[in-house]
N, C-alpha and C positions, 0 to 999 in steps of 0.2 A: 368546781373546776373539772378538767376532762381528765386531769391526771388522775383524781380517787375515785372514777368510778373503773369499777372492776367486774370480770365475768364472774359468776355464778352457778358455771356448770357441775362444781364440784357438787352439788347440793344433790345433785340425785344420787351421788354413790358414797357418800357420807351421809345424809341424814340419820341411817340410823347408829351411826358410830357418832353422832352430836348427841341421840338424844341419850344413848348407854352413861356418854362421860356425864352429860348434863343429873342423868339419875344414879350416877356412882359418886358425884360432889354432894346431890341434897344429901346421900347417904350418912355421907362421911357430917355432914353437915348434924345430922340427926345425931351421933355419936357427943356432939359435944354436950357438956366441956369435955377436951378429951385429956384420958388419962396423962400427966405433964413430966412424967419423970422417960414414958417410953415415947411422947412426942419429943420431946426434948434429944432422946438419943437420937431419933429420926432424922430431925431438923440437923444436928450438926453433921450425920452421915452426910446427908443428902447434900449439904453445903461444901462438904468438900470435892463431893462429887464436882458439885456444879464448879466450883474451881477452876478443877482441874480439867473435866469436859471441854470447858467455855476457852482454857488459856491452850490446850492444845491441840482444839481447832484452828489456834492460830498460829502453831508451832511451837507450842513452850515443850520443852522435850521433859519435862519433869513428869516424875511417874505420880499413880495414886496415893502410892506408900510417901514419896518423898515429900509431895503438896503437901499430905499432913503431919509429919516431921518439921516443916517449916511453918506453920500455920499453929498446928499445937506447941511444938517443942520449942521454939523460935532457934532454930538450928539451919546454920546453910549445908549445903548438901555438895559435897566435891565435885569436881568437873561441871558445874552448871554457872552461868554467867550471871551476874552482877540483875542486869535484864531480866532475867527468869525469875529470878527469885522477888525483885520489887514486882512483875506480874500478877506472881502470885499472892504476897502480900497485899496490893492496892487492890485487887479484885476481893479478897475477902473485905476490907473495910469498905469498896463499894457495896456489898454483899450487906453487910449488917448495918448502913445507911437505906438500904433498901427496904430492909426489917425495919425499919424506924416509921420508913414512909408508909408502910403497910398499917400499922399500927395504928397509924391514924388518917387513916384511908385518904393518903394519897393519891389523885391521879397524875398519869404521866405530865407534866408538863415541863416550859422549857427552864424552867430555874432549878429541879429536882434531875433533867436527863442533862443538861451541864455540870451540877454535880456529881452524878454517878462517871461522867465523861474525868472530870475532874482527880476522881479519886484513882480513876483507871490509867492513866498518863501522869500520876505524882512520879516527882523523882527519875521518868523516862522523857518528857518530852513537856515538860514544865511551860513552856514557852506557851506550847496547846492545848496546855490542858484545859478543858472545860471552856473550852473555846470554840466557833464554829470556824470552817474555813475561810481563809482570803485566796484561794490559791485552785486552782486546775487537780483534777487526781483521775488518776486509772488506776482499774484494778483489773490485777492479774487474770487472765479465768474466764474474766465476767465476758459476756455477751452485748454492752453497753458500755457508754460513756456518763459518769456521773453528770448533774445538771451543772452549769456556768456556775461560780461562787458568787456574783453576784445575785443571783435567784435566790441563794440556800438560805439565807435568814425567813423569805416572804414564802415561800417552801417549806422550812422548818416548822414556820407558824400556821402555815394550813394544814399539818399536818398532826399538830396539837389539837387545832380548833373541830377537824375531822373525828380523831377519837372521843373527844369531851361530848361530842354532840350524838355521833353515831347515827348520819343522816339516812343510811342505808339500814337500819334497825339491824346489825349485825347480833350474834352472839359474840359470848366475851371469846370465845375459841377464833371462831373471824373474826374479830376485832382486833384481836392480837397477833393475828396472822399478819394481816394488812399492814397494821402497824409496821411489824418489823420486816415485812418487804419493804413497802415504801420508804422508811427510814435508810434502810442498806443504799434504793436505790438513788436517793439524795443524797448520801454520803457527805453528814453535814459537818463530820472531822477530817483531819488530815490520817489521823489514828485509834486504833481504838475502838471504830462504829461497832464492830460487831460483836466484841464483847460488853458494849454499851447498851445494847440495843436486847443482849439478850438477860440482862437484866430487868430494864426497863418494859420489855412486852409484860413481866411477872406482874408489874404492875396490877396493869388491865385484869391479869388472870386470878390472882389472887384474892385481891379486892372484889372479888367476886365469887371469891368462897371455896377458889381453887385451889391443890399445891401449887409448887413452882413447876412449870415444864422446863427440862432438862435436854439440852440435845447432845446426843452424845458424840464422840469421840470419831467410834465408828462409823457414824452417820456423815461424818464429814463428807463426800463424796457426793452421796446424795443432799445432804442439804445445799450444797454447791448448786447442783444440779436443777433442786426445786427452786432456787433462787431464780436461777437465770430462764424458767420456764413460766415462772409469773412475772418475768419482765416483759413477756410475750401475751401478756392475756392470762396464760393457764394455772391458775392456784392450783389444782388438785396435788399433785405432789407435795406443794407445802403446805396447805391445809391439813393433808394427808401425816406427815411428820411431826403436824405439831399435836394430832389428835393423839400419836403412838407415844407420845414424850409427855405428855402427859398423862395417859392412861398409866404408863407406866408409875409416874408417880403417886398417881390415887390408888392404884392396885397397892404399893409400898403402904402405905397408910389403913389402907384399910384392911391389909393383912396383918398390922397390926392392935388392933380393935379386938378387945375380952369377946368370947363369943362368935366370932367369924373362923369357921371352918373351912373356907374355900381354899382347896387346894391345887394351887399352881404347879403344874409341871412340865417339866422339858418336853416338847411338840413329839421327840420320840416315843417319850412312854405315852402319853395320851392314844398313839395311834395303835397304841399294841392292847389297847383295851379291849373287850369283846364287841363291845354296841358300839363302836367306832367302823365305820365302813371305811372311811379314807385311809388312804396312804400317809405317811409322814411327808412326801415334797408337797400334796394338795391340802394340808393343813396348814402345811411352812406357806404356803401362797393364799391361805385367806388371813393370818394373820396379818401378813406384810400388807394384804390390801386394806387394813382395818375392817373387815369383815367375823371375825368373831372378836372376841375377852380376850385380846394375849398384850403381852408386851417382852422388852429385850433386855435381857442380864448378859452383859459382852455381848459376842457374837450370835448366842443360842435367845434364842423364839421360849416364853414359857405360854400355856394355855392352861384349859380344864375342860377336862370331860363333859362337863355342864355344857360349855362352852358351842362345843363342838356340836352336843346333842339340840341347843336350842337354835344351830345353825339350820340344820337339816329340818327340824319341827316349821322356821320361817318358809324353808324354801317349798316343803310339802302345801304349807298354806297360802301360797302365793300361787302354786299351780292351781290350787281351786276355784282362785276369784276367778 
């Protein structure tokens, strides 16, 4: 159908930021089995990250500290609504229903993304949960109108049948990109999609030898933004986002691995090295472009010298051809 075919152009200023993450996963992949008591701490950091990420991109005003006070401790947290706190709740057990489907390599389809739907509207909107819509939606922001609720079931289901088959021979990075465009922009809940959805892209990712890509908090704005610019045609921003949100997470991981000395640092110190010609803001702008190794802790850019030097080694060799 015409609605999954999609531009392409992203491919010339990403290829080679697919092929680093593609050879930063076998990496990681060579490592296994991997050490289970420092994956293990990994895993549950990183889950509450996702959490907490994932719930207040949609407004849950809970902090990182408090997500895991409620998550660990099983403790409510003063001043925070009834709402917030099952958020955060139903999202972790979607979270480790996820871990289940990984386990035994699940693909996305629609009786495991109505349960994640399911577990993420328990107790908020029970009526819906795990339910698609019967009903008309707008969303704030957006740049579009979601499709008629009559289409989203036959919509829903091409858009199962599209990942499982992967008619475009995508990489699992675009695969999961698409994915969770096109899911957003069928809006096949009344509530809920996009903490649904940002589960369910892991799927695709995972199952495929990946971490979880994580979007973050601060990224709000701009994930906003790449959204409503691949309802036009243009992946690049969100291809772009999902390549950094995951880097970041294979970086985590494989900075943790016996034996890996690469060391990350703040886009600052890197530029004050001696074999560094750049400045700090034209470092801070090839990493955001995904053009070297970096990824984001809060608001600050980390890279590496390495990083930086195999940038310049590319570009010297590229003036030769």
């Amino acid at each position: 159908m015409e609605v999954w075919k999609i531009e392409t152009k992203y491919r010339t200023e990403l290829e080679s930021t697919f092929l680093r993450l593609l050879e930063k996963r076998d990496l990681l992949n060579n490592y296994r089995p991997l050490p289970e008591i420092a994956m293990q701490k990994i895993k549950d950091a990183l889950s509450i990250e996702w959490t907490y990420n994932s719930n207040s991109i949609e407004g849950n005003s809970m902090t990182l500290r408090e997500t895991h006070v409620v998550i660990n401790d099983g403790m409510t947290v003063k001043g925070k609504s009834m709402r917030e706190h099952f958020e955060v709740n139903n999202h972790h057990k979607a979270l480790n229903f996820l871990y289940s489907l990984i386990k035994d390599k699940k693909q996305p389809n629609s009786s495991n993304i109505l349960a994640i739907h399911g577990f993420i509207l328990n107790n908020i909107e029970d009526l819906y949960a795990g339910r698609l819509r019967n009903g008309g939606v707008r969303i704030q922001g957006a740049n579009f109108v979601p499709p008629n609720a009559r289409k989203v079931p036959d919509l829903f289901d091409e858009l199962i049948e599209f990942v499982t088959n992967n008619p475009l021979n995508l990489n699992p990075i675009e695969l999961a990109t698409v994915f969770h465009h096109k899911f957003v922009w069928i809006h096949p809940f009344f509530d809920g999609n996009g903490r649904t959805v940002r589960l369910a892209m892991n799927l695709i990712l995972m199952n495929a030898g990946f971490p979880p890509a994580i979007i973050l908090k601060n990224d709000r704005n701009k994930y906003y933004s790449a959204l409503n610019m691949a309802n036009n045609g243009n992946y690049n921003k969100m291809m772009l986002l999902m390549c950094q949100s995951l880097e970041r997470s294979l970086n985590i991981y494989l900075n943790a691995m016996p034996g890996n000395d690469t060391e990350y640092q703040e886009i600052s110190s890197v530029a004050e090295e001696p074999e560094i010609p750049y400045g700090q803001e034209y470092i801070s702008l090839l990493a955001r472009q995904g053009k070297i190794d970096a990824y984001k802790e809060g608001r600050n850019w980390l890279t590496t010298k390495e990083a930086v030097l195999e940038y310049i080694e590319n570009r010297k060799r590229l003036r030769k051809l």
